[in-house]
PDBQT receptor file of N, H, CA, C and O in Angstrom, charges set to zero:
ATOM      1  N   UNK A   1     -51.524  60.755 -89.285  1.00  0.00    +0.000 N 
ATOM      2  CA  UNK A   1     -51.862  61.768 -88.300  1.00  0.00    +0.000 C 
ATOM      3  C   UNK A   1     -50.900  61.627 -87.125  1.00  0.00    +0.000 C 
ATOM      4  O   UNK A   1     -50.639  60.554 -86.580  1.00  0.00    +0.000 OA
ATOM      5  N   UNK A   2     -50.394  62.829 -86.786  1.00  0.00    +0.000 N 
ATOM      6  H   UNK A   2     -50.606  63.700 -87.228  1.00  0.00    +0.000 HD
ATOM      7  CA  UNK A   2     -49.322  62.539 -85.405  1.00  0.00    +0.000 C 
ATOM      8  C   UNK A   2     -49.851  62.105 -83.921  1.00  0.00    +0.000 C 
ATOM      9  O   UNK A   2     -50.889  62.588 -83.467  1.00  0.00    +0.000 OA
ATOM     10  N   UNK A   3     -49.297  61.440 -83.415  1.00  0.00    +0.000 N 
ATOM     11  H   UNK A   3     -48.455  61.048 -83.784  1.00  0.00    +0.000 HD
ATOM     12  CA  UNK A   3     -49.797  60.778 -82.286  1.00  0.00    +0.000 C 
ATOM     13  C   UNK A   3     -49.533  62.369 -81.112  1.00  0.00    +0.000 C 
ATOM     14  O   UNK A   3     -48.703  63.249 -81.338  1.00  0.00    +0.000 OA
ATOM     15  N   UNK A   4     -50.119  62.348 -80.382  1.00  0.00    +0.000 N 
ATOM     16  H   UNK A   4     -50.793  61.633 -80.199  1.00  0.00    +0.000 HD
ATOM     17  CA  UNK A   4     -50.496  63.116 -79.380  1.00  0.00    +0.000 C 
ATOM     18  C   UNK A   4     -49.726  62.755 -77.977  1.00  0.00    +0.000 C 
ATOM     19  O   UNK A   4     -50.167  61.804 -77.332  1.00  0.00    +0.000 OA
ATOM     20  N   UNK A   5     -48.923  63.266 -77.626  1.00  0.00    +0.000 N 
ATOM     21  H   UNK A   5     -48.565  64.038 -78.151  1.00  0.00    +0.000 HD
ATOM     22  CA  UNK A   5     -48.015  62.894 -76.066  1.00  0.00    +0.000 C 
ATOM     23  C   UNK A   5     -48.591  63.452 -74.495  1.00  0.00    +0.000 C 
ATOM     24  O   UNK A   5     -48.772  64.660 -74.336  1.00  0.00    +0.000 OA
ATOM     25  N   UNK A   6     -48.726  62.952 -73.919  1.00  0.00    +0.000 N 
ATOM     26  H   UNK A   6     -48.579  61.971 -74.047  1.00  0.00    +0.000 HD
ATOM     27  CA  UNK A   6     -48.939  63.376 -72.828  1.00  0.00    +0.000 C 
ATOM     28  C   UNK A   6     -48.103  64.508 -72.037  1.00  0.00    +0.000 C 
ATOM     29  O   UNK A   6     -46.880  64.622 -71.957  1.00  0.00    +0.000 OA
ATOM     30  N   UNK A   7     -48.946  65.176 -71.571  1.00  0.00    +0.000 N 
ATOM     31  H   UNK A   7     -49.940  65.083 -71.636  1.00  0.00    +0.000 HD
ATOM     32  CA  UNK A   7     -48.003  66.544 -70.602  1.00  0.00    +0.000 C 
ATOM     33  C   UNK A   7     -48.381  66.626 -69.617  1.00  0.00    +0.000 C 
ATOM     34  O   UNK A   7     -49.578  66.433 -69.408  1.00  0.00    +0.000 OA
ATOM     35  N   UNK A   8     -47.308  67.021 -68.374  1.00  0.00    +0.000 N 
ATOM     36  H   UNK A   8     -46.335  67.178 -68.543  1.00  0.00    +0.000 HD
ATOM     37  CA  UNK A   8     -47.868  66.909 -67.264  1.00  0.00    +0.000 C 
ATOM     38  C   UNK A   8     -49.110  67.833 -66.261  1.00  0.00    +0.000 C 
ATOM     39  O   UNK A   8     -49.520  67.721 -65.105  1.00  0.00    +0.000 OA
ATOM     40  N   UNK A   9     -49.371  68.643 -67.268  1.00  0.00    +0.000 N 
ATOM     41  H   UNK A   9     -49.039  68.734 -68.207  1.00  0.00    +0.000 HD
ATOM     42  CA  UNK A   9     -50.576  69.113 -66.918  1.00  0.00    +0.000 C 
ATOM     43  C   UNK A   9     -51.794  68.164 -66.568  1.00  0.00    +0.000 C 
ATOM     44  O   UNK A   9     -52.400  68.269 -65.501  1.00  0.00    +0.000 OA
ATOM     45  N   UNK A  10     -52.192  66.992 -67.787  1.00  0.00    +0.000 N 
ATOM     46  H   UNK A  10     -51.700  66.907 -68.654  1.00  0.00    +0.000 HD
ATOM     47  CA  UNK A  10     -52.984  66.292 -67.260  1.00  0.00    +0.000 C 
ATOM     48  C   UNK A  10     -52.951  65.367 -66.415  1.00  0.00    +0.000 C 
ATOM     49  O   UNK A  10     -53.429  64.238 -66.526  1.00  0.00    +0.000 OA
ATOM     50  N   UNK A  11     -52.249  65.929 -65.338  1.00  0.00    +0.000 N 
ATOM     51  H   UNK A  11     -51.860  66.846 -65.248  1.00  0.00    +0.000 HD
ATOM     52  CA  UNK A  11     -52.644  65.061 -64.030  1.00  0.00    +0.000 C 
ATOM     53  C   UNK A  11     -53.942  66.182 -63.507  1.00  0.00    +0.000 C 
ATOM     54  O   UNK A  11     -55.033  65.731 -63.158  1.00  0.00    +0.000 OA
ATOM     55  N   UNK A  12     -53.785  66.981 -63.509  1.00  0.00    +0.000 N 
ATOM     56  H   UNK A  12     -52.899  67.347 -63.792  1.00  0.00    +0.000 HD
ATOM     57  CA  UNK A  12     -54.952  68.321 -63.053  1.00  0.00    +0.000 C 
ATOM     58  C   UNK A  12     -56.354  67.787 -63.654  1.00  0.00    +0.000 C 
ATOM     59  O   UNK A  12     -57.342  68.426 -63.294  1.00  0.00    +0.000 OA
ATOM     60  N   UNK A  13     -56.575  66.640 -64.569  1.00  0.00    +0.000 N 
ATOM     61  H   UNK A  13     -55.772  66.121 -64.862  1.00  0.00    +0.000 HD
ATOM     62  CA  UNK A  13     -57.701  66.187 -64.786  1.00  0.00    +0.000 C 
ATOM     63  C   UNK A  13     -57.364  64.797 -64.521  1.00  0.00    +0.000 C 
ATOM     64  O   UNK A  13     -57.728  64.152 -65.504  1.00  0.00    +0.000 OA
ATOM     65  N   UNK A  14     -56.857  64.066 -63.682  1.00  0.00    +0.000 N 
ATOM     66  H   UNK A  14     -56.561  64.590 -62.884  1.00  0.00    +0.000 HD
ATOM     67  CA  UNK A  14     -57.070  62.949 -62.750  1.00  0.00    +0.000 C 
ATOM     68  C   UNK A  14     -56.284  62.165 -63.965  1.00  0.00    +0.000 C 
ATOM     69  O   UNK A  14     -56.494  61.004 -63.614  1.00  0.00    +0.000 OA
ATOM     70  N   UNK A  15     -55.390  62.056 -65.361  1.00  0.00    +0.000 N 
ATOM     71  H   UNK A  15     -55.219  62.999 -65.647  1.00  0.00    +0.000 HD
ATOM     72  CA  UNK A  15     -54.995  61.779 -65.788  1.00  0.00    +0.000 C 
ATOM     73  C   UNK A  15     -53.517  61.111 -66.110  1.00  0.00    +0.000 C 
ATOM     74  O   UNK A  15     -52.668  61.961 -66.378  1.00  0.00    +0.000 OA
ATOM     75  N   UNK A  16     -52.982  59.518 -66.137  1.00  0.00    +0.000 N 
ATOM     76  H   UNK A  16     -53.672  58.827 -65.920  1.00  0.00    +0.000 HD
ATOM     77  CA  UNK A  16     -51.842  59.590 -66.031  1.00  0.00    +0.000 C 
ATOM     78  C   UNK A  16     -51.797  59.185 -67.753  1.00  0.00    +0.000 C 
ATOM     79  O   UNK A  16     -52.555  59.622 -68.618  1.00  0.00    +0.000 OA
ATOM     80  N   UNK A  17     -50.614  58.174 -67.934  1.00  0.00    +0.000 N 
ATOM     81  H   UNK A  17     -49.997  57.818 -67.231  1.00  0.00    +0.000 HD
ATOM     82  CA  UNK A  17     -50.443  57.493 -69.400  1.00  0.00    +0.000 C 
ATOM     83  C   UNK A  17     -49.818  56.009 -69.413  1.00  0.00    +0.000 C 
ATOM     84  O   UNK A  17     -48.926  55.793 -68.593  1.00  0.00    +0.000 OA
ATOM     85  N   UNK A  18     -50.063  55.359 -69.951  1.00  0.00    +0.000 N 
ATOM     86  H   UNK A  18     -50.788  55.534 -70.617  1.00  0.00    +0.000 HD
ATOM     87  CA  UNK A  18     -49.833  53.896 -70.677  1.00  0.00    +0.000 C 
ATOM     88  C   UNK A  18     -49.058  54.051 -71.939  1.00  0.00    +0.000 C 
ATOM     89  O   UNK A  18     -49.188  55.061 -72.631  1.00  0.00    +0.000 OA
ATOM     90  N   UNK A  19     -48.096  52.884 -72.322  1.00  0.00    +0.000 N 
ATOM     91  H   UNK A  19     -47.991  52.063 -71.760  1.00  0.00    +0.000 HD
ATOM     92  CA  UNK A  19     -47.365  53.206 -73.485  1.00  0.00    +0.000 C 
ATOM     93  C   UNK A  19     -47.836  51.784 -73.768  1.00  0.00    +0.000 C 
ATOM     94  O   UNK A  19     -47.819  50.791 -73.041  1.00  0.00    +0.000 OA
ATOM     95  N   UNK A  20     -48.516  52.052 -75.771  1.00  0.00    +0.000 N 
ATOM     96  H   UNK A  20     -48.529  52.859 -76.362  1.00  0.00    +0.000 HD
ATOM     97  CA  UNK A  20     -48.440  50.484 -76.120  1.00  0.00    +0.000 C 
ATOM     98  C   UNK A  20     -48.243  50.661 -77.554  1.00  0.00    +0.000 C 
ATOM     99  O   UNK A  20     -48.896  51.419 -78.272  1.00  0.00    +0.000 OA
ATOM    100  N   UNK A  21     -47.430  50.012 -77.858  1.00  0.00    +0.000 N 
ATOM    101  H   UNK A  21     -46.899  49.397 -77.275  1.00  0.00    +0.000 HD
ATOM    102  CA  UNK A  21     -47.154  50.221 -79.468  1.00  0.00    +0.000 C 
ATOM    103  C   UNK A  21     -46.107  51.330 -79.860  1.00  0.00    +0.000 C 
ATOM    104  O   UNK A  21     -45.786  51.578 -81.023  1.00  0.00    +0.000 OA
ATOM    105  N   UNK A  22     -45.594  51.992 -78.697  1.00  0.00    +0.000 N 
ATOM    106  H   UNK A  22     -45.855  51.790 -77.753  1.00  0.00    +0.000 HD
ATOM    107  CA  UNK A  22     -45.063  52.987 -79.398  1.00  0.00    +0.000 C 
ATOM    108  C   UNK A  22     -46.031  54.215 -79.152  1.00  0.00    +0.000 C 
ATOM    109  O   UNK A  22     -45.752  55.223 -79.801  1.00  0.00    +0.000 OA
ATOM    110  N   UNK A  23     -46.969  54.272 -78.432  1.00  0.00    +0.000 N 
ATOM    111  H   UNK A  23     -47.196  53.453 -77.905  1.00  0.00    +0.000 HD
ATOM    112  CA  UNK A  23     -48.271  55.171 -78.224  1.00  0.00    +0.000 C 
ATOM    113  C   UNK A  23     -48.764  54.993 -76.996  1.00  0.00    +0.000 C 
ATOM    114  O   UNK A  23     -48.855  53.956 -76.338  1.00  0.00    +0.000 OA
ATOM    115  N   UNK A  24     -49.261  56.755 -76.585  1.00  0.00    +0.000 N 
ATOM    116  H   UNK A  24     -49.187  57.598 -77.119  1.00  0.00    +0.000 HD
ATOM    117  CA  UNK A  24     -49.272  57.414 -75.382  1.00  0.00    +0.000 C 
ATOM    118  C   UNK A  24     -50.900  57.324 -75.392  1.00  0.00    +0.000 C 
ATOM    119  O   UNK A  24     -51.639  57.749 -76.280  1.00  0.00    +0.000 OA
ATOM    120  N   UNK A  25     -51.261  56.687 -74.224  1.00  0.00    +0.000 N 
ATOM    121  H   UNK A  25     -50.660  56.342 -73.503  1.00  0.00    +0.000 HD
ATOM    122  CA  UNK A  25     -52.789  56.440 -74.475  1.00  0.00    +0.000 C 
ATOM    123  C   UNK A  25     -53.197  56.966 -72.948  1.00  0.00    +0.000 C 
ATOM    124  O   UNK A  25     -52.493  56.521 -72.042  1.00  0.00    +0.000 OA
ATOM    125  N   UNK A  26     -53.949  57.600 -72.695  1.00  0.00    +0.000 N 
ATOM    126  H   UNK A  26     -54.521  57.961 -73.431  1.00  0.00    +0.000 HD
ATOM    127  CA  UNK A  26     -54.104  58.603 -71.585  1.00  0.00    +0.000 C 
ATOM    128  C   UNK A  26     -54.764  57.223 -70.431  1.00  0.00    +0.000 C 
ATOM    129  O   UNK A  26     -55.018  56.132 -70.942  1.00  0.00    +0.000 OA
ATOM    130  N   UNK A  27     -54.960  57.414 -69.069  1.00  0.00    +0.000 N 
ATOM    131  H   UNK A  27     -54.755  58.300 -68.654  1.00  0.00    +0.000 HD
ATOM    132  CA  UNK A  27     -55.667  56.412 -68.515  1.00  0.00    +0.000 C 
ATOM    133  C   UNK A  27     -56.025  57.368 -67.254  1.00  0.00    +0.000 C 
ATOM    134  O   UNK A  27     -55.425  58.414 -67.002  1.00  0.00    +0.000 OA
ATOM    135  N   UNK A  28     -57.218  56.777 -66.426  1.00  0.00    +0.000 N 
ATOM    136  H   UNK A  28     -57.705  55.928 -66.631  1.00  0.00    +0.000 HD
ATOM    137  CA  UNK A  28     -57.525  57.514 -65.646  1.00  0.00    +0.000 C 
ATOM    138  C   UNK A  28     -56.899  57.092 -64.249  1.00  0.00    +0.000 C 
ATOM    139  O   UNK A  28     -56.660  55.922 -63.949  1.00  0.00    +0.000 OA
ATOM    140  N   UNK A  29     -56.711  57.973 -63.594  1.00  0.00    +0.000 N 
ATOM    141  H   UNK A  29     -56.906  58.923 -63.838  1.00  0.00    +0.000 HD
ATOM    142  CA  UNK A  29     -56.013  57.238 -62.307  1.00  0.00    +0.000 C 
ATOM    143  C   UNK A  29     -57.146  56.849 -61.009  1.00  0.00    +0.000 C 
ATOM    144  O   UNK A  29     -56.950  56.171 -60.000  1.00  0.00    +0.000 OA
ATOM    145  N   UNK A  30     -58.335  57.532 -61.455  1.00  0.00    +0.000 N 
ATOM    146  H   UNK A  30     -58.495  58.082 -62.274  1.00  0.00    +0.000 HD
ATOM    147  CA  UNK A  30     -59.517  57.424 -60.586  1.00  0.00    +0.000 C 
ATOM    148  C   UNK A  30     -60.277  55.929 -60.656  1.00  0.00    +0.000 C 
ATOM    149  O   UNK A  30     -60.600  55.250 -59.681  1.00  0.00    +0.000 OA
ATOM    150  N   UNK A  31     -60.513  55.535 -62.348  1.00  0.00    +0.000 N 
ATOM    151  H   UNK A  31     -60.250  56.086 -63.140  1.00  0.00    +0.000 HD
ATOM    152  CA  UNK A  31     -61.394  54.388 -62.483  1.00  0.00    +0.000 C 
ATOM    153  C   UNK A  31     -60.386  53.546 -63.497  1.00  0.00    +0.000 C 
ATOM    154  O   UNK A  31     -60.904  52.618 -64.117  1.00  0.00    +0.000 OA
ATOM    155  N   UNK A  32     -59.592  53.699 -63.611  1.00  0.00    +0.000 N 
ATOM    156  H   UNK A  32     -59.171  54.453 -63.107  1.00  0.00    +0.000 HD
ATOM    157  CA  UNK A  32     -58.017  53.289 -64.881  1.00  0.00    +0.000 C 
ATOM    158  C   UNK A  32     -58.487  52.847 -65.938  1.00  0.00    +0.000 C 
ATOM    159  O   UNK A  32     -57.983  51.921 -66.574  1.00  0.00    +0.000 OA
ATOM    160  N   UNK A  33     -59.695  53.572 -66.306  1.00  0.00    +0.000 N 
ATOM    161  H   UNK A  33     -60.104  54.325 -65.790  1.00  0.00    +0.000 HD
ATOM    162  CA  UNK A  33     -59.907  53.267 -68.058  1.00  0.00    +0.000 C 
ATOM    163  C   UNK A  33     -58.801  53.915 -68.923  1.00  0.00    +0.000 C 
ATOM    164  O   UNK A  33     -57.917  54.772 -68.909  1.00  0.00    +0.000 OA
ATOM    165  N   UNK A  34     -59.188  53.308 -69.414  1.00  0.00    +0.000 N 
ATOM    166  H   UNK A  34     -59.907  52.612 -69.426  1.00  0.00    +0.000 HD
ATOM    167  CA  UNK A  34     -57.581  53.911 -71.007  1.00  0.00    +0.000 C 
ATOM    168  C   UNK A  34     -58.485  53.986 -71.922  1.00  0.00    +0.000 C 
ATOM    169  O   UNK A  34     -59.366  53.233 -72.337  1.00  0.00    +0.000 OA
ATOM    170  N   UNK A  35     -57.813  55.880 -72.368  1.00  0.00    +0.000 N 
ATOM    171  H   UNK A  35     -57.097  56.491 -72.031  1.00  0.00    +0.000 HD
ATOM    172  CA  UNK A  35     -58.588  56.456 -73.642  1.00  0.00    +0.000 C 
ATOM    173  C   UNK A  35     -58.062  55.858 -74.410  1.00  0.00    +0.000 C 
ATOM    174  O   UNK A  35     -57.353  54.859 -74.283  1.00  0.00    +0.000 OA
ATOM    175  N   UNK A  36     -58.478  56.630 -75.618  1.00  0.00    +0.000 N 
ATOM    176  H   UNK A  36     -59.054  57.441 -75.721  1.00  0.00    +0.000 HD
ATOM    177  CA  UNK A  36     -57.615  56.719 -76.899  1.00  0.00    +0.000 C 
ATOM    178  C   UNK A  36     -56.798  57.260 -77.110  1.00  0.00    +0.000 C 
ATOM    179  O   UNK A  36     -56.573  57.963 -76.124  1.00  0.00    +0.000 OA
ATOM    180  N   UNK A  37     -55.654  57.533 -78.320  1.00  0.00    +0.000 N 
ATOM    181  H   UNK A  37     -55.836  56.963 -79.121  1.00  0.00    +0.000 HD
ATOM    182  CA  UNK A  37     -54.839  58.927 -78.459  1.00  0.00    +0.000 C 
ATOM    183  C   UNK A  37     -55.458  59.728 -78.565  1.00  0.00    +0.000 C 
ATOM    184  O   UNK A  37     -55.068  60.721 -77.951  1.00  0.00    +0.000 OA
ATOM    185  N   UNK A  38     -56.735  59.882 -79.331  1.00  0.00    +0.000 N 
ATOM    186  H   UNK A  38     -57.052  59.075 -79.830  1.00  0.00    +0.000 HD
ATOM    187  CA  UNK A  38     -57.037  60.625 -79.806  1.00  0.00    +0.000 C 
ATOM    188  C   UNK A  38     -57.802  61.815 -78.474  1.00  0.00    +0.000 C 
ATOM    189  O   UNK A  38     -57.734  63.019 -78.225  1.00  0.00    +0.000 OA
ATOM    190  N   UNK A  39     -58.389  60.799 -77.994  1.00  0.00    +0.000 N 
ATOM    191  H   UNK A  39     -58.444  59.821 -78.197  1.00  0.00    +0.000 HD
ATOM    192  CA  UNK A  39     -59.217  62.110 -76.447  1.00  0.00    +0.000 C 
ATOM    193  C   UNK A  39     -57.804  62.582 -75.411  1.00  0.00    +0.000 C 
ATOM    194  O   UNK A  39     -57.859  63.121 -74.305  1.00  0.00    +0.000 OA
ATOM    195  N   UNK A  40     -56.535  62.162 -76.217  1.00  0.00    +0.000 N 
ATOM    196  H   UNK A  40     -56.491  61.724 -77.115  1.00  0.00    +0.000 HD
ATOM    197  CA  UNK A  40     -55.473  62.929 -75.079  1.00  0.00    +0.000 C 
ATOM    198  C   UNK A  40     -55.266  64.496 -75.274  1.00  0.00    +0.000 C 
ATOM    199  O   UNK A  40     -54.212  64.983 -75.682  1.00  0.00    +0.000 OA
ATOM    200  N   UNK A  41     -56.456  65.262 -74.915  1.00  0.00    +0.000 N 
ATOM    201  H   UNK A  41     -57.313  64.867 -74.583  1.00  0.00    +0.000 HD
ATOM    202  CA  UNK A  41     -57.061  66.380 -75.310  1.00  0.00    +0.000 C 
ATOM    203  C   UNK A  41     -57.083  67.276 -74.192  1.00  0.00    +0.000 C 
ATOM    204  O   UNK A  41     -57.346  66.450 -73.318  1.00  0.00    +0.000 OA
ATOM    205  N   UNK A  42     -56.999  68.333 -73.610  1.00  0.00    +0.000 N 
ATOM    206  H   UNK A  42     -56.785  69.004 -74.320  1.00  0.00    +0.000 HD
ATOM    207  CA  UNK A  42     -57.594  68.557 -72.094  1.00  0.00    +0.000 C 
ATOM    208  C   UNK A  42     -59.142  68.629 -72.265  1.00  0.00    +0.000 C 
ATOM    209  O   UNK A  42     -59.795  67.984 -71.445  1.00  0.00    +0.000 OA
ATOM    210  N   UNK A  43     -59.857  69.372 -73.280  1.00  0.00    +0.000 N 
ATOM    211  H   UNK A  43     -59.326  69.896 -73.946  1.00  0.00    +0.000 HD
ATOM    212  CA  UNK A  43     -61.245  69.288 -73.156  1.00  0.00    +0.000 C 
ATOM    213  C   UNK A  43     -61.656  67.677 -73.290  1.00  0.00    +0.000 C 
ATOM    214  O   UNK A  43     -62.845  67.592 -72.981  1.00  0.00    +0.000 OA
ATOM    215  N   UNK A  44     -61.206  66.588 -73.577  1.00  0.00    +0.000 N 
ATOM    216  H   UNK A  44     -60.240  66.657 -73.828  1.00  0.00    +0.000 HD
ATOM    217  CA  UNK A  44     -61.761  65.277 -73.961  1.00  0.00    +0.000 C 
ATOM    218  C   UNK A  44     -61.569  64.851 -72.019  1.00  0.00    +0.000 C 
ATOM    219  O   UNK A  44     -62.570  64.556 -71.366  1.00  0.00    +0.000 OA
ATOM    220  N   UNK A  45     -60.351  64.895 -71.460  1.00  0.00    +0.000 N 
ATOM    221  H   UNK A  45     -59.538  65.134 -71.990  1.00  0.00    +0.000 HD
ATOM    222  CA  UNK A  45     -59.702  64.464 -70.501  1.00  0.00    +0.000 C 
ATOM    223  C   UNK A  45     -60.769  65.794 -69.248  1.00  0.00    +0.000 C 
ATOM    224  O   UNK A  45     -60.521  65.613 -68.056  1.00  0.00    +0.000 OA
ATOM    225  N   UNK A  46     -61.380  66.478 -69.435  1.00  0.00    +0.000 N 
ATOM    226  H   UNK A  46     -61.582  66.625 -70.403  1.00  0.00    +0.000 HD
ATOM    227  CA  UNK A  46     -62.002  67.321 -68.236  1.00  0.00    +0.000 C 
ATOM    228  C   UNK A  46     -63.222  66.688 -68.572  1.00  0.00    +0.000 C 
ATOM    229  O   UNK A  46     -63.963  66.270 -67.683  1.00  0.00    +0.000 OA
ATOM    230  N   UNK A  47     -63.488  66.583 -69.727  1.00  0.00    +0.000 N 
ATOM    231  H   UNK A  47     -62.885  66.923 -70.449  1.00  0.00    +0.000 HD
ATOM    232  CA  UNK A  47     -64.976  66.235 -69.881  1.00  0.00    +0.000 C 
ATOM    233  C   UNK A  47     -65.225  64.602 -69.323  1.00  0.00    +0.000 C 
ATOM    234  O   UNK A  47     -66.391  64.383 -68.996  1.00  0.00    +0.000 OA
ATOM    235  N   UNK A  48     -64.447  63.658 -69.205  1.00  0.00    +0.000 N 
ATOM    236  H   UNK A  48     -63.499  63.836 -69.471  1.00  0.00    +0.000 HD
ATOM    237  CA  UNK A  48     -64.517  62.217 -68.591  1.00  0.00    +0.000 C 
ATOM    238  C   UNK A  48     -64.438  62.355 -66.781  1.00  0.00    +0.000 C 
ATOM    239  O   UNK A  48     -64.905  61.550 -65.974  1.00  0.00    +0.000 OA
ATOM    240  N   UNK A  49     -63.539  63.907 -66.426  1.00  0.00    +0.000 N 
ATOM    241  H   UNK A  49     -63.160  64.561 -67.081  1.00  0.00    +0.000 HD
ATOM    242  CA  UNK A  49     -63.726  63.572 -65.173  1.00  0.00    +0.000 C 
ATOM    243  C   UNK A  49     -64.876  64.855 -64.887  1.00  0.00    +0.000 C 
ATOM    244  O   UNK A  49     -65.034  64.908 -63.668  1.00  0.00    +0.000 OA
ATOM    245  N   UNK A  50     -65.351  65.436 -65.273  1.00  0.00    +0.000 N 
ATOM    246  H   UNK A  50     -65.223  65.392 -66.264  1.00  0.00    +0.000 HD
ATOM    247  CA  UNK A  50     -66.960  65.728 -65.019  1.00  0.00    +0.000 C 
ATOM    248  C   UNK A  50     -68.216  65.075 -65.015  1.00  0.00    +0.000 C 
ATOM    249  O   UNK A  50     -69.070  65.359 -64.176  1.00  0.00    +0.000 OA
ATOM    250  N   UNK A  51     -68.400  64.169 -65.946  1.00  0.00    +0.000 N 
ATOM    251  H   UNK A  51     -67.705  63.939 -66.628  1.00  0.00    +0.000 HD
ATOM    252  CA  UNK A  51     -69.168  63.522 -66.579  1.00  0.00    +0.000 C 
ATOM    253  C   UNK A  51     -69.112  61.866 -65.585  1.00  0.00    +0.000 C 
ATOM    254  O   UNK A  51     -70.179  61.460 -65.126  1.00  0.00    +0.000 OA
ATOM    255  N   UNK A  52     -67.970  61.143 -65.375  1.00  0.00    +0.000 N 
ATOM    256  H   UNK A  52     -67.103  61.473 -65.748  1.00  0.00    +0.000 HD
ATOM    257  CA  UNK A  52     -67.418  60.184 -64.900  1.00  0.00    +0.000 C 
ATOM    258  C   UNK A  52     -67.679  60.138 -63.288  1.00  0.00    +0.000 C 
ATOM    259  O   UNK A  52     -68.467  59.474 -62.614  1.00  0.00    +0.000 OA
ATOM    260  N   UNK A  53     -66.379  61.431 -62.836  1.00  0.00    +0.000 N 
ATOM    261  H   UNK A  53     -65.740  61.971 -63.384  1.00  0.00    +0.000 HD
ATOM    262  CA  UNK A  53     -66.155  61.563 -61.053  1.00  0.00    +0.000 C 
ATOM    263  C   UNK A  53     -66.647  63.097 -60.984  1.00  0.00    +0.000 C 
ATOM    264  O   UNK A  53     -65.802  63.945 -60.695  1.00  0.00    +0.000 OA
ATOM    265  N   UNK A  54     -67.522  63.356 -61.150  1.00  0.00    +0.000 N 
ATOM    266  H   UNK A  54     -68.207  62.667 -61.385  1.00  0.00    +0.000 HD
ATOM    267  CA  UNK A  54     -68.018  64.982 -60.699  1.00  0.00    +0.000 C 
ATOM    268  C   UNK A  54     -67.334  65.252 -59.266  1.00  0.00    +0.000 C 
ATOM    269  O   UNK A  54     -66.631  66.253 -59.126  1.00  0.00    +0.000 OA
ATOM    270  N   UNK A  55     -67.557  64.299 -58.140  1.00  0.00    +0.000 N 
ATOM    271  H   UNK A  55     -68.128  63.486 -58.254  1.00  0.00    +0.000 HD
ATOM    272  CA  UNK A  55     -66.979  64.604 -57.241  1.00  0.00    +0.000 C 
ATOM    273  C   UNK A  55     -65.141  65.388 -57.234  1.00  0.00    +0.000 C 
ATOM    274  O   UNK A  55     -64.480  66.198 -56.583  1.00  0.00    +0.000 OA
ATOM    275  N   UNK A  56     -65.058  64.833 -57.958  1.00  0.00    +0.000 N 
ATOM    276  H   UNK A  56     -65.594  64.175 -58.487  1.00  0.00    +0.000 HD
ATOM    277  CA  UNK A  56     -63.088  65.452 -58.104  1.00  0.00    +0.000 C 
ATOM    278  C   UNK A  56     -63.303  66.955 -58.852  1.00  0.00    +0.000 C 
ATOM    279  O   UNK A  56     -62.640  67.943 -58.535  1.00  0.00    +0.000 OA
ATOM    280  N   UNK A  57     -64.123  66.955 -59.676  1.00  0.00    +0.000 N 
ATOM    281  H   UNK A  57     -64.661  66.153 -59.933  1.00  0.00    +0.000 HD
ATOM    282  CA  UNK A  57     -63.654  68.363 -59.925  1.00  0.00    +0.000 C 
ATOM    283  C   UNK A  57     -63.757  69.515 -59.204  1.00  0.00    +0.000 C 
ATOM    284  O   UNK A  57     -64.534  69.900 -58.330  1.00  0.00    +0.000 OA
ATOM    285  N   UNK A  58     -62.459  70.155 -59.955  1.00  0.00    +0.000 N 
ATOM    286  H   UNK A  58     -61.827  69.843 -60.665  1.00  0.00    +0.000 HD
ATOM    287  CA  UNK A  58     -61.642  71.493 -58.960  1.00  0.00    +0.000 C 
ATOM    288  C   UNK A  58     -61.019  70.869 -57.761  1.00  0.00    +0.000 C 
ATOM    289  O   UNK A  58     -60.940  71.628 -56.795  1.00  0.00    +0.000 OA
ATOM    290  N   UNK A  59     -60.590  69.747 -57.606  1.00  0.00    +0.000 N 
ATOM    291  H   UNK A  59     -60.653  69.130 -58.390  1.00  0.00    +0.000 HD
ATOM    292  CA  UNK A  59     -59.503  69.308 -56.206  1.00  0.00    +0.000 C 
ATOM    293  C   UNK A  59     -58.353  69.846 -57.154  1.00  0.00    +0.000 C 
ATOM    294  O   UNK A  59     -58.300  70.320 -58.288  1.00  0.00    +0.000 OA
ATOM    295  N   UNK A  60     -57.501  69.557 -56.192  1.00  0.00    +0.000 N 
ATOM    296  H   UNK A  60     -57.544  69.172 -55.270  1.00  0.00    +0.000 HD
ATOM    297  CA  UNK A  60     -56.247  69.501 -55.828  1.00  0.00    +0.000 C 
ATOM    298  C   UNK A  60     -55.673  68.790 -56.750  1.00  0.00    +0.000 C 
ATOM    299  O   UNK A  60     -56.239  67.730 -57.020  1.00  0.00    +0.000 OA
ATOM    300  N   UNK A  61     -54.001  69.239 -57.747  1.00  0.00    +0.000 N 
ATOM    301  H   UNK A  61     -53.541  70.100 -57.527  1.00  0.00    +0.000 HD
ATOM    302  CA  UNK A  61     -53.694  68.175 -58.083  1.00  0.00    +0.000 C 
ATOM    303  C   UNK A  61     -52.689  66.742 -57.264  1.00  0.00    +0.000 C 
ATOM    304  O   UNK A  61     -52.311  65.671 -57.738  1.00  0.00    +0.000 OA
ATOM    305  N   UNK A  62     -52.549  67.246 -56.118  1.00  0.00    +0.000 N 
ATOM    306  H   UNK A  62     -52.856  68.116 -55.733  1.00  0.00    +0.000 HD
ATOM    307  CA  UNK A  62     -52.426  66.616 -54.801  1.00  0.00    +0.000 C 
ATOM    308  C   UNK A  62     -53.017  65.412 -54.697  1.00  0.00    +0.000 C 
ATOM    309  O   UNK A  62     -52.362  64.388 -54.502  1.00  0.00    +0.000 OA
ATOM    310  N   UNK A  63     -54.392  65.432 -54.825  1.00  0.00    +0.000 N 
ATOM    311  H   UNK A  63     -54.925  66.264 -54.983  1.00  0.00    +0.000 HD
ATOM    312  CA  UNK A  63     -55.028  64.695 -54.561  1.00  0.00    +0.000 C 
ATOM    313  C   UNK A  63     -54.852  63.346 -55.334  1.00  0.00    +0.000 C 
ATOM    314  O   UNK A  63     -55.092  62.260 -54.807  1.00  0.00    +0.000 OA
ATOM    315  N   UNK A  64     -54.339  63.520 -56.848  1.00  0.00    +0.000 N 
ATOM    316  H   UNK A  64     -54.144  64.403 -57.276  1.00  0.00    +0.000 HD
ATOM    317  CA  UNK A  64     -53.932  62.357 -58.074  1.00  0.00    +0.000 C 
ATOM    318  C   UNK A  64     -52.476  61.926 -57.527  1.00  0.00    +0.000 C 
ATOM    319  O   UNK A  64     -51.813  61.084 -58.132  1.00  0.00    +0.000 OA
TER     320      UNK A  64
């Protein structure tokens, strides 16, 4: 299955990236958990900062 790359859109969901193995593993810049490849998704990546930091959603991507 192809690995999934990060784009810079997901900073707009509080999202940066980690490289390990050769693989783009999403991390949060709010609480710096590190997903999986697999949630490097925008619905996986909006749904952690709703669910997670409700407070951030709809800021600024300024604010990351």
């Amino acid at each position: 299955m192809p690995k999934r790359k990060y784009h810079k859109n997901y900073l707009d969901y509080g999202f940066t990236f980690l490289e390990r193995r050769n693989e783009q593993l999403p991390q949060c810049i709010i609480c710096h958990k590190t997903l999986s490849n697999d949630s490097m998704k925008p619905h996986q990546l909006k749904k952690h900062l709703s669910n997670v930091h409700p407070e951030f959603v709809g800021k600024e991507r300024q604010l990351f």
